[in-house]
C-alpha positions in Angstrom: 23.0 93.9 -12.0 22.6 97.1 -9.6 22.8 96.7 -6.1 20.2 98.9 -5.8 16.4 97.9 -5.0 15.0 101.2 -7.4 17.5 100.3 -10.3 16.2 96.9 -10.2 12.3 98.0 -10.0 12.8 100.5 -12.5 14.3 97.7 -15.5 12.0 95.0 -14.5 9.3 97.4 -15.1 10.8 98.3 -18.3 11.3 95.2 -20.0 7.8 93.9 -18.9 5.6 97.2 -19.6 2.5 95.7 -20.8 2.1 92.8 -18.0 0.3 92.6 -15.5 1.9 93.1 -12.1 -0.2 93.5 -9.5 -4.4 93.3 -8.8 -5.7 94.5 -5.8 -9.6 95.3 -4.4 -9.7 98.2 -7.1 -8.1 97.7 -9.9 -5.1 95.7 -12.3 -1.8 97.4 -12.6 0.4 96.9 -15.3 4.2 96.7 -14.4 4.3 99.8 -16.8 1.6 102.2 -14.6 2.9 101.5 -11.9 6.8 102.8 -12.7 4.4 105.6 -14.0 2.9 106.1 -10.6 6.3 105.2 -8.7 8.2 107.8 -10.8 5.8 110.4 -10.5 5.4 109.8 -6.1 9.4 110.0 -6.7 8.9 113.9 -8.4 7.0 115.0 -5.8 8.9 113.9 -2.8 12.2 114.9 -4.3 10.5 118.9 -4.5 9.0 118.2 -1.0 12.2 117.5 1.5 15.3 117.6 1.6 15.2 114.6 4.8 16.8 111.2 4.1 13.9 109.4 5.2 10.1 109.0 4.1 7.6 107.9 5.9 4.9 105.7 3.9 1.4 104.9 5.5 -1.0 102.6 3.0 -3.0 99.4 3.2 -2.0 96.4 1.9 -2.4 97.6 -2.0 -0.8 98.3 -4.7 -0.5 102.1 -4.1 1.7 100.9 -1.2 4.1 99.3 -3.9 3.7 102.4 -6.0 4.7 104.8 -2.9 7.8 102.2 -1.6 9.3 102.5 -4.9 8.6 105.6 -5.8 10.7 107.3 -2.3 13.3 104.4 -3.7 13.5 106.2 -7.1 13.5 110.1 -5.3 16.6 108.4 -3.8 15.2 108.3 -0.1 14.8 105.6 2.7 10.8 104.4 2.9 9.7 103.8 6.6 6.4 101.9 6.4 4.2 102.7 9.0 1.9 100.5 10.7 -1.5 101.8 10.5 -2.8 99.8 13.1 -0.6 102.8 15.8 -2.3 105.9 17.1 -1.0 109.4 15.9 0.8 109.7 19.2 2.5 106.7 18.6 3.1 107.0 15.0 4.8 110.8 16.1 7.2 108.8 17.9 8.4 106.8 14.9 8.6 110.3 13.4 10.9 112.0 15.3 12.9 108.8 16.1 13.7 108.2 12.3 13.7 111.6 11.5 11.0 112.6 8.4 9.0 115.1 8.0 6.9 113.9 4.9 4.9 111.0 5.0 3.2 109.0 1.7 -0.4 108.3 2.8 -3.4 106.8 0.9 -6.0 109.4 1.1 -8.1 106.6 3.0 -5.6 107.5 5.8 -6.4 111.4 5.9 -7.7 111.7 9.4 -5.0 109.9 10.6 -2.3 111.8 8.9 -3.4 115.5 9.9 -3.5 114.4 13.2 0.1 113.7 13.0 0.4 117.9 11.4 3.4 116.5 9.2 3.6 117.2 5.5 2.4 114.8 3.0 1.6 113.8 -0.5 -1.3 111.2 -1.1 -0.4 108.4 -2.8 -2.7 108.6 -6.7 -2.5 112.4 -6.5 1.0 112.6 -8.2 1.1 114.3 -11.4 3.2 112.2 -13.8 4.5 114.4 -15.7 7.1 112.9 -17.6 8.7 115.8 -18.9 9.9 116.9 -15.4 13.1 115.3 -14.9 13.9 112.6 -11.9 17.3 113.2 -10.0 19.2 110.6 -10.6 19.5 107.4 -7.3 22.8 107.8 -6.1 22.9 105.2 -3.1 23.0 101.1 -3.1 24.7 98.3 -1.8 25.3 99.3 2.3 23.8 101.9 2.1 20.3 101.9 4.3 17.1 100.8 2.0 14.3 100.7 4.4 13.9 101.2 8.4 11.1 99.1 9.5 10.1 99.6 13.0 9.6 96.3 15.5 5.8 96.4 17.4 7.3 97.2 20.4 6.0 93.7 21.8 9.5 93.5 23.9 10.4 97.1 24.4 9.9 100.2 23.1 10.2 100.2 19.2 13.4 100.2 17.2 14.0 101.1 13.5 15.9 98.0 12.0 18.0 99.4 9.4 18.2 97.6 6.4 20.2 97.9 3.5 19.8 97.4 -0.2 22.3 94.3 0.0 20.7 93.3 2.8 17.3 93.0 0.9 18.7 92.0 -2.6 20.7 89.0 -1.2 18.0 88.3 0.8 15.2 88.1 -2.4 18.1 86.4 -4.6 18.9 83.7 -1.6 15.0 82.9 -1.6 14.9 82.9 -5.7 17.3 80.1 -5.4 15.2 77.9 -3.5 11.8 78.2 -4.9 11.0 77.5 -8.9 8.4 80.1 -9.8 7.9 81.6 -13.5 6.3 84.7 -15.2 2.9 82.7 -15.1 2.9 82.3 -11.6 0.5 84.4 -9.3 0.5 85.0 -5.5 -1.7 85.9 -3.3 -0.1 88.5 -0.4 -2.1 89.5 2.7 0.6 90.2 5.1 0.4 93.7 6.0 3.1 95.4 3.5 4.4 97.7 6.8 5.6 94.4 8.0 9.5 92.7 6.8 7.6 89.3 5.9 4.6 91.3 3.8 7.7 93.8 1.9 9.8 90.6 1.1 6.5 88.1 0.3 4.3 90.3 -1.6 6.2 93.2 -2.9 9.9 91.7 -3.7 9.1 88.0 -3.8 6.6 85.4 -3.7 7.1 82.8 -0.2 5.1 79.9 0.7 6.4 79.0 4.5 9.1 79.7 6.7 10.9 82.1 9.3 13.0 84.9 9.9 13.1 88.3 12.0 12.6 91.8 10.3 16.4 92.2 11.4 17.4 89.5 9.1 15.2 91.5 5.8 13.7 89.0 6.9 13.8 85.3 5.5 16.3 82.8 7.2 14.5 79.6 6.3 11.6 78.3 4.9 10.0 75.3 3.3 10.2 74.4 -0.4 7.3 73.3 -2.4 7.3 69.5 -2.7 9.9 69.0 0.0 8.3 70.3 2.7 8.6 68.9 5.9 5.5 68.8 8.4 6.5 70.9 12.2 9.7 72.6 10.2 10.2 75.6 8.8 12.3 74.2 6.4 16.0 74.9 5.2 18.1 77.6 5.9 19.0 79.6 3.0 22.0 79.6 1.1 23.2 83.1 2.7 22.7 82.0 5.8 25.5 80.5 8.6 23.5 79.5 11.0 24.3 77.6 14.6 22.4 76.7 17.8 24.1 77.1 21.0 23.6 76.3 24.6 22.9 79.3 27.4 27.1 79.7 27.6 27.2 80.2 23.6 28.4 77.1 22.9 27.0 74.7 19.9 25.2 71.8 21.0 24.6 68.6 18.8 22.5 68.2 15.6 18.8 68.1 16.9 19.3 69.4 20.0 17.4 72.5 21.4 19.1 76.0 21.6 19.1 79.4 20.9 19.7 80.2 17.1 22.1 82.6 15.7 22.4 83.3 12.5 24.8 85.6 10.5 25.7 86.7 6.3 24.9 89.2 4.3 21.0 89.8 5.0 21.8 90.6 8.8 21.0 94.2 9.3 24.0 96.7 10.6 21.8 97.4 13.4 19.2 99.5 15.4 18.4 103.3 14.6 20.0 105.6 17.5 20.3 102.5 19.6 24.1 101.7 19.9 24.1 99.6 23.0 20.8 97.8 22.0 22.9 97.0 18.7 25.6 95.7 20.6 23.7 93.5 22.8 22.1 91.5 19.6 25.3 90.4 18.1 28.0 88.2 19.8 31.6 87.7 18.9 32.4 87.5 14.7 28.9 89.0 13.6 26.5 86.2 15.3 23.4 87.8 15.7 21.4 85.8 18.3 17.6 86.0 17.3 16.4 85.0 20.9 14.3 81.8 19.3 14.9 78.3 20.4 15.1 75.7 17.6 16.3 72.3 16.4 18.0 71.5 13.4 18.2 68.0 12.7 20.7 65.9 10.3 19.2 66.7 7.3 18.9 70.6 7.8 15.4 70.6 8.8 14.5 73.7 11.4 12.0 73.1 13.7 9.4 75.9 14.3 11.1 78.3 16.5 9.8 79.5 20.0 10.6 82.6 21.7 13.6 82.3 24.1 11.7 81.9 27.6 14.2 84.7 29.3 14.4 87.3 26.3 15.5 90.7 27.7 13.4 93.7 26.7 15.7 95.1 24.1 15.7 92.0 21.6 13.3 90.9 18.9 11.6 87.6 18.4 11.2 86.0 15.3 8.3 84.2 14.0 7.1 81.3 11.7 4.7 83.1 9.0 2.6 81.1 6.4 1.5 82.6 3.0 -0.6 80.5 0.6 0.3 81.0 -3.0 -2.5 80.8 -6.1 0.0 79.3 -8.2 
C-alpha cells in the first residue's frame, strides 16, 4: 500500500463511505463527508499558495481531521498550530516554517487576523467535485508534518516528520494492540500535539511514551498485559538501549538515559543543523534525554527527564488515553 499518509486516507475513506468515522461536540461524520470536506480544503489550498507548508489552527474536532488531510491531499506539509500561543508567538512559527496560509476554524477568527496571513476557514470550502484535485506527488521521506516542540527547553523547533516516519510508526502500534471496525475511542489530546495526531487521528492508543521526534510512539502498554509503573514494550520498529553518562549500555534494569533509533526517528530539526546534530550520537542513536529502566522481560519504567538536559533537546513524556471500547 502507498507510503503516503493522503493515499491511505483517501482509500480508507473510499471503501468505508457510509461509516461513521468520527463524532465530535457538533455533529457525526461519515468517513465519506469527511474525504468530501478534506478534498474540497485540498481545492482551495492548492488555488491559494504556491508554499510547501500549511499552517493548520483548530480545536480538537473533527474539522481539524478534515483540514490535516485535506493540505495532505493539495500535496502540502500541515503544521498544526497550538492555539494555546499568542499571535506574536504563533508569527514566529510562521516565518520559521515558512507558510503563508493558515487553515483556521472560524472559532479562531480573532486570532488569525491578528497574525494578517492568508487563510481559508475550515467548513467554508466549496466541494465542488467537478473541479479537478492535482494529483499528491510526494511520500515515503519525504516531510509529512512539522510539529513544533512548546519551547519548554529552548526556543521552539519544527520536528520534521516524514510520511514513513508516521506510517511505520501507526503500522508498529497496529501490531501490538487488537482493535476492530466496532471499536470506538475517545481522543482528548490536543490534535496540534504528536501524541493527539497519532492517538486520535491515525490510531487509537491506550498508554505509553514517546517524543514528537519519534512521530511519536516508542512504547506503550497492551491491553491485558499491562504492567503497573511501566510504560510497557517497546515497539517492534524500535532499537532501543540505555546507557551510562559516557554512552555506554548498562545492565538490564539499570537506570540510564534511553536512546532509541529505526524508522519512526525523524531526520531532524527545521533550520537547526547543529541542534540536529547534537540529538543523535554515533550510527543514528537518537538520545531522547529521559532516564529509564528496562527490565528482563522488556518492561520500560516510566521515564523522567534527564536531570542535566541542555536547552536544545526535547523531553519525552508518558501520556494516558482511555479508550470507550
Amino acid at each position: 500500500m502507498t507510503m503516503n499518509l493522503a493515499g491511505r486516507f483517501a482509500a480508507i475513506a473510499r471503501s468505508f463511505s457510509d461509516k461513521e468515522a468520527i463524532c465530535d461536540d457538533t455533529d457525526s461524520y461519515t468517513y465519506g463527508q469527511l474525504l468530501a470536506a478534506a478534498e474540497g480544503i485540498a481545492r482551495n489550498v492548492q488555488e491559494t499558495t504556491e508554499y510547501r507548508r500549511v499552517g493548520l489552527l483548530a480545536p480538537t474536532s473533527a474539522g481539524f481531521v478534515a483540514g490535516y488531510f485535506g493540505i495532505l491531499l493539495a500535496d502540502r506539509t500541515p503544521v498544526p498550530l497550538n492555539f494555546l500561543l499568542d499571535a506574536a508567538s504563533l508569527g514566529f512559527v510562521a516565518v520559521d516554517a515558512g507558510f503563508d496560509t493558515i487553515v483556521a476554524s472560524r472559532s479562531f477568527e480573532g486570532l488569525v487576523a491578528e497574525l494578517e496571513i492568508k487563510h481559508l476557514f475550515i467548513g467554508e470550502a466549496p466541494r465542488d467535485a467537478s473541479r479537478p484535485l492535482a494529483p499528491v506527488s510526494r511520500g515515503g521521506d519525504d516531510e509529512a508534518t512539522v510539529l513544533y516542540t512548546s519551547g519548554s527547553t529552548g526556543r521552539p523547533k519544527g520536528v520534521i516528520l516524514t510520511h514513513k516516519n508516521l506510517l511505520r510508526n501507526f503500522e508498529s502500534s497496529c501490531e501490538h494492540i487488537d482493535l476492530d471496525g466496532d471499536d470506538v475511542v475517545l481522543g482528548m489530546l490536543p490534535l496540534f500535539h504528536s501524541f493527539g495526531i497519532m492517538t486520535s487521528v491515525l490510531m487509537p492508543l491506550l498508554e505509553g511514551y514517546g517524543l514528537t521526534e519519534t512521530s511519536p510512539v516508542v512504547a506503550f502498554n497492551q491491553p491485558g498485559r499491562n504492567c503497573r509503573g511501566s510504560v510497557g514494550k517497546m515497539l517492534g520498529w524500535v532499537d532501543a538501549m540505555v546507557v551510562d553518562d559516557s554512552g555506554q549500555s548498562v545492565n538490564s534494569g539499570d537506570e540510564g538515559e534511553l536512546w532509541v533509533r529505526g524508522d519512526c526517528v525523524t531526520r531532524g530539526y527545521h533550520n537547526r543543523p547543529d541542534e540536529t546534530a547534537a540529538a543523535f550520537a554515533s550510527d543514528k542513536w537518537f538520545q531522547t534525554g529521559d532516564l529509564v529502566r528496562i527490565d528482563g522481560e522488556g518492561y520500560t519504567s516510566a521515564p523522567r527527564m534527564f536531570p542535566d538536559l541542555p536547552e536544545n533537546r526535547t523531553a519525552g513524556f508518558c501520556q494516558t488515553v482511555e479508550g470507550l471500547v
